[in-house]
C-alpha positions as CSV (number, residue, x, y, z in Angstrom):
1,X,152.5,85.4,95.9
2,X,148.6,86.4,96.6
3,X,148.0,83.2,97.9
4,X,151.1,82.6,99.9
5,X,150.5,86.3,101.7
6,X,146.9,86.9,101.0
7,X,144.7,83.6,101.7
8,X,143.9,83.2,105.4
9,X,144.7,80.0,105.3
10,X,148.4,80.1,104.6
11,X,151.2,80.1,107.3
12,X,152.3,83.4,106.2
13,X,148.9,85.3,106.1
14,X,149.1,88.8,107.5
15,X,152.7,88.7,107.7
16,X,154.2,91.0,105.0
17,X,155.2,94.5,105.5
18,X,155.3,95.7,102.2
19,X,153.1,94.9,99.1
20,X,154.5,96.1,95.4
21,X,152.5,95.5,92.0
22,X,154.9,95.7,89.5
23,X,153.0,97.6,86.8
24,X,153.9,97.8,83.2
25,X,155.9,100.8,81.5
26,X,153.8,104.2,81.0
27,X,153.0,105.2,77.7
28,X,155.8,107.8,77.6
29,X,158.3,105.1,78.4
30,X,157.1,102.9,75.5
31,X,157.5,106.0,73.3
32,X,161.0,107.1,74.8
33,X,162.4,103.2,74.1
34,X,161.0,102.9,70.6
35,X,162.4,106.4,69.5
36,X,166.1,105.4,71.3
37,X,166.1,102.4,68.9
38,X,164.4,103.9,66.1
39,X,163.5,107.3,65.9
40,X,162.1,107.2,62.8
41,X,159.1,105.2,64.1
42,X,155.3,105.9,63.2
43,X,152.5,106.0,65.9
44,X,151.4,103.1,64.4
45,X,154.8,101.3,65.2
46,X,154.4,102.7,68.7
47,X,150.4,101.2,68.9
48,X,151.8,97.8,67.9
49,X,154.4,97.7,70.6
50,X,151.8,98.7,73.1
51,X,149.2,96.1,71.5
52,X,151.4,93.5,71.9
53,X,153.5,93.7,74.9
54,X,151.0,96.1,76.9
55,X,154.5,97.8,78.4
56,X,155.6,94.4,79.9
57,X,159.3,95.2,80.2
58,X,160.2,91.5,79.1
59,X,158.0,91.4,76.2
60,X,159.1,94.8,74.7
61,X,162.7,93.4,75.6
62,X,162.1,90.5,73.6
63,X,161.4,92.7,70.6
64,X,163.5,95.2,70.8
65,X,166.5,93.4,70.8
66,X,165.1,91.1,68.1
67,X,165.5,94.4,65.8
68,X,161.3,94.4,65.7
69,X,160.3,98.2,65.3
70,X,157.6,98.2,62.7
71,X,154.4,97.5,62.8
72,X,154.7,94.1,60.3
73,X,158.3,93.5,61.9
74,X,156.7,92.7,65.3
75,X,153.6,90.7,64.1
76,X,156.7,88.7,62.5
77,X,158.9,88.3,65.5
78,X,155.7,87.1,67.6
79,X,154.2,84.9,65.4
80,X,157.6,83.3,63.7
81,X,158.3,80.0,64.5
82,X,159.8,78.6,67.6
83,X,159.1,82.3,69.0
84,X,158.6,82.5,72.9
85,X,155.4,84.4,72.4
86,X,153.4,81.3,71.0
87,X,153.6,79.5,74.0
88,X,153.2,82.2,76.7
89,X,149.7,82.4,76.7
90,X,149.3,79.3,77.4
91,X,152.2,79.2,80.0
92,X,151.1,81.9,81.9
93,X,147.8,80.6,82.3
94,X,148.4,77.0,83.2
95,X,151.0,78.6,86.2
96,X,148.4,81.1,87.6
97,X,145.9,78.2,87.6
98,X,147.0,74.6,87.5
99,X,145.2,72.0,86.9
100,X,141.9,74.0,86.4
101,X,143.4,76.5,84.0
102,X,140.6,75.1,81.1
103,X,137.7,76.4,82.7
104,X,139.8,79.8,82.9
105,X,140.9,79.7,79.7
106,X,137.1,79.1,78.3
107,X,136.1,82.3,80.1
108,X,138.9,84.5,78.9
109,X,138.7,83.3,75.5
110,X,134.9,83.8,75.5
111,X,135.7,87.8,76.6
112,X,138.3,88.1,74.0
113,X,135.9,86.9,71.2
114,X,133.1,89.7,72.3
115,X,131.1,87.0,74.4
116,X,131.4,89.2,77.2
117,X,128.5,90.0,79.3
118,X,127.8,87.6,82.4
119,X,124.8,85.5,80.5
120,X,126.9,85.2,77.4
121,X,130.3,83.9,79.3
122,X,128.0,81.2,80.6
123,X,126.2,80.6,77.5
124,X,129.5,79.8,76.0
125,X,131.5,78.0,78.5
126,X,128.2,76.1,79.1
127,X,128.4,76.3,82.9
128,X,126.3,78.9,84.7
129,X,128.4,78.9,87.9
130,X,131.2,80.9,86.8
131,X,130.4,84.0,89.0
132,X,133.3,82.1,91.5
133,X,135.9,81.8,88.4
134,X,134.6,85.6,87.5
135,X,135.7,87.0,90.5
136,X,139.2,85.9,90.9
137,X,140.2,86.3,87.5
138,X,139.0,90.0,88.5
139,X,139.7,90.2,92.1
140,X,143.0,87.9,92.6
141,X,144.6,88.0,88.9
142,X,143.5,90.9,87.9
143,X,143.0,89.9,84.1
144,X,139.7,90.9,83.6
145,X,137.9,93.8,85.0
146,X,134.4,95.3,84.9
147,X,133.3,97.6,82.7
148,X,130.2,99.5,83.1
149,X,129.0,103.0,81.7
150,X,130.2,106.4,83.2
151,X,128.7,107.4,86.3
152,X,126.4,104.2,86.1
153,X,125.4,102.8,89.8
154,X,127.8,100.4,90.9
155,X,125.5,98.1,91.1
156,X,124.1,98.4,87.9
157,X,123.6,95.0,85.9
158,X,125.0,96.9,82.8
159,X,128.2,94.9,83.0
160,X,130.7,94.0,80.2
161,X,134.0,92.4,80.9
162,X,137.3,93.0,79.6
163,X,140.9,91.3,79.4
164,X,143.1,93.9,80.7
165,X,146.4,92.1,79.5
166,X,147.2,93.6,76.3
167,X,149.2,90.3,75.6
168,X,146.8,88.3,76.3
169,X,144.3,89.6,74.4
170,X,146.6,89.8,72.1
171,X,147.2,86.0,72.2
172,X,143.4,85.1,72.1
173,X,142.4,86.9,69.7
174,X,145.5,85.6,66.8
175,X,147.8,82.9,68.4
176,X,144.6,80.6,70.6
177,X,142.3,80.5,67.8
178,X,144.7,79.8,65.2
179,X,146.6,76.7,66.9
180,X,145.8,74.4,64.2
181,X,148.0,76.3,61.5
182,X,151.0,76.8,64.4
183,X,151.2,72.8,64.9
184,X,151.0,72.4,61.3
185,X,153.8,74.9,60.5
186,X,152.0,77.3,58.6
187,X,153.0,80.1,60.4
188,X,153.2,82.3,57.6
189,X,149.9,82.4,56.8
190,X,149.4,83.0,60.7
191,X,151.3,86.6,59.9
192,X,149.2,87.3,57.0
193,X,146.3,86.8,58.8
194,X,147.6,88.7,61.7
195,X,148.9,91.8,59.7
196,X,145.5,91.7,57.2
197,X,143.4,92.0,60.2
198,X,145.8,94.2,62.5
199,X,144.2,97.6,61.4
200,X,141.0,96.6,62.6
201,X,142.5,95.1,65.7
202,X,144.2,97.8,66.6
203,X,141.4,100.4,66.4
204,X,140.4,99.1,69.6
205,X,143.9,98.9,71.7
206,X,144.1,102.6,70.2
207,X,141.0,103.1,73.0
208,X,143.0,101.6,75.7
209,X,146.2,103.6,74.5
210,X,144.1,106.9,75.1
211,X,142.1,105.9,78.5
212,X,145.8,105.0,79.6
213,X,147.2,108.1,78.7
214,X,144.6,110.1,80.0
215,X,144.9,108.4,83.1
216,X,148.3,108.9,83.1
217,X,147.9,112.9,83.2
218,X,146.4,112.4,86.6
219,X,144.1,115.1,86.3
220,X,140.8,113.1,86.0
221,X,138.6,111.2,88.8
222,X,137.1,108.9,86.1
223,X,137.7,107.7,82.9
224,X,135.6,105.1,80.5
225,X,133.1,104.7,77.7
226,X,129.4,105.0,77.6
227,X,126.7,102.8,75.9
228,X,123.1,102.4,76.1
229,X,121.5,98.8,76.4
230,X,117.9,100.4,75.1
231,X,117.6,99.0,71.9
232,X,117.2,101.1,68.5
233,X,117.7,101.3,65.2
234,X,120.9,103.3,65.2
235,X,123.5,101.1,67.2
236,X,126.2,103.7,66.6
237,X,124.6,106.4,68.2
238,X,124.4,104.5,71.4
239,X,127.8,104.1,72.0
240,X,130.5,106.7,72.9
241,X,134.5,105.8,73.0
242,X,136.1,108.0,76.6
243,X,134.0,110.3,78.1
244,X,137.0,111.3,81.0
245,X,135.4,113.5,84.0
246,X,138.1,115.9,86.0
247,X,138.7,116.6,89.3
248,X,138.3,119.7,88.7
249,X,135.2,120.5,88.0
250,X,135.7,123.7,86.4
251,X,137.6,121.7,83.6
252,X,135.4,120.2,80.7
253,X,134.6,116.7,80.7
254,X,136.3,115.1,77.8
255,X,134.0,113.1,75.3
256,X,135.7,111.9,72.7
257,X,135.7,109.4,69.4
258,X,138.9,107.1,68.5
259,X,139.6,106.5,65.3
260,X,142.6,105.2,63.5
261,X,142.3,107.6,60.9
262,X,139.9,111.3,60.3
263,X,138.5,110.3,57.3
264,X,136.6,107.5,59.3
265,X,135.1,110.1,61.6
266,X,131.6,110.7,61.2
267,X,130.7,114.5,62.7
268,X,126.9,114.3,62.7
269,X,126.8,111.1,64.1
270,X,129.0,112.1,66.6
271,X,127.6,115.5,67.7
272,X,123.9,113.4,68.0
273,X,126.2,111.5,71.1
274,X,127.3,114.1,72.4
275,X,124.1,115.9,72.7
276,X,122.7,112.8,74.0
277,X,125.1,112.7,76.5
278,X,125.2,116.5,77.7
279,X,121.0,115.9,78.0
280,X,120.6,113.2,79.8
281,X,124.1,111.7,81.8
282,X,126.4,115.0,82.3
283,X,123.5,117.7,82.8
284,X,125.2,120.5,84.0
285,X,129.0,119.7,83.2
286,X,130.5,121.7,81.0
287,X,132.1,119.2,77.9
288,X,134.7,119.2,75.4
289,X,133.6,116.7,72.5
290,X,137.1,116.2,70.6
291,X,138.3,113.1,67.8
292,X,141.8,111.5,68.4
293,X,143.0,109.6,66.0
294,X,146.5,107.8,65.9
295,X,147.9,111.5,64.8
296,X,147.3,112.7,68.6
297,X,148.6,109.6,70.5
């Protein structure tokens, strides 16, 4: 549809009144449909369904009506055998790209492993010009985006990219890598796998759950993470999960640490990033340092 509408060199350029992007359900329509069907869910039922389906109304379909409410009930439905899922990366891909959909693929999967600064996308797909490729995953697909620190320059060269299909990610990080035990039938040991290294996984969406709900609220201008490229001996302390900045600017900016659980939670650590923060990025705001955990989503 971009390209029929969208590329100057199609018939029917310029010629559409209307433009809709179908977005995927909010947060607290993911939470509404898993409490209808189950209200004795856990927030980490309700992370799953958001990890996997990234409020794609088909996807969240597909499990819902496959009875899949729990967190190890869903990993099942996905990864079972002859299940839609296993093939929808790969489908969805090979549509929005063609013929060319490898290179595509190399990139994304590259991102999804951590690989995901400019130099090491190219290091790994092994072609340097990928800036082309780069660029309309971001600008036409919208499956990756950039991601730079808070209030860094826009041009700034500190650049990460992310997948922002929760699916997809999703697929890349259990179903792509682990083809060889799919086409052998182990698919089993593809849901232990999955469901042993789920709590990890998950730590991150749990991130994306947040900056999306926070979002959602509608009361702040910007919302990301922070992270310092100077190099030290304490990696942790350069790195800092949502810092989200109001409108208002009488309201505190919230700085915040996600973890799936309290007992992870490190205060001093976390107290050093926020005074490194208040010094030398958000002089002069007032903030409100805060940990959310899966308790608060």
């Amino acid at each position: 549809m971009r390209r029929i509408f969208m590329d100057y060199k199609e018939p029917l350029y310029g010629r559409c009144d209307t433009i809709i992007n179908l977005r995927h359900f909010s947060t607290a329509v993911l939470r509404l449909i898993l409490s209808d069907y189950y209200p004795d869910y856990t927030n980490d039922d309700l992370l799953a369904l958001f990890t996997i389906t990234g409020g794609v109304p088909k996807y969240v379909e597909l499990l819902i009506d496959r009875g899949a409410f729990t967190v190890n009930d869903m990993i099942k439905r996905v990864m079972e055998e002859n299940s839609i899922f296993l093939d929808e990366g790969l489908i969805l891909l090979s549509q929005k790209f063609g013929k060319k959909y490898g290179n595509y693929f190399s990139i994304l999967s590259s991102i999804a492993s951590g690989r995901n600064t400019s130099q090491q996308i190219a290091q790994a797909v092994g072609d340097t010009n990928i800036g082309g490729m780069i660029m309309r995953l971001e600008e036409d697909y919208e499956i990756i985006s950039k991601k730079r620190p808070v209030l860094s320059k826009e041009r700034s060269q500190n650049v990460h990219y992310e997948i922002t299909d929760n699916f997809l990610r999703f697929w890349f990080r259990y179903v792509s890598r682990n083809q060889n035990l799919i086409q052998m039938g182990l698919n089993d040991k593809l849901i232990d796998i999955t469901i042993a290294d789920y709590p990890t996984y998950s730590g991150l969406t749990l991130e994306v759950w947040f900056r999306q709900k926070l979002k959602e609220k509608g009361i702040y201008s910007n919302i990301g993470s922070w992270w310092n490229t100077s190099k030290g001996n304490n990696v942790d302390q350069q790195e800092v999960d949502i810092i989200a900045i109001p409108i208002d600017k009488n309201v505190p900016v919230l700085v915040a640490e996600v973890k799936r659980q309290a007992k992870n939670f490190k205060p001093e650590s976390f107290n050093e990033k926020v005074k490194h923060i208040s010094d030398k990025i958000l002089h002069g705001y007032k903030i409100s340092p805060c940990l959310l955990t899966l308790d608060d989503m």
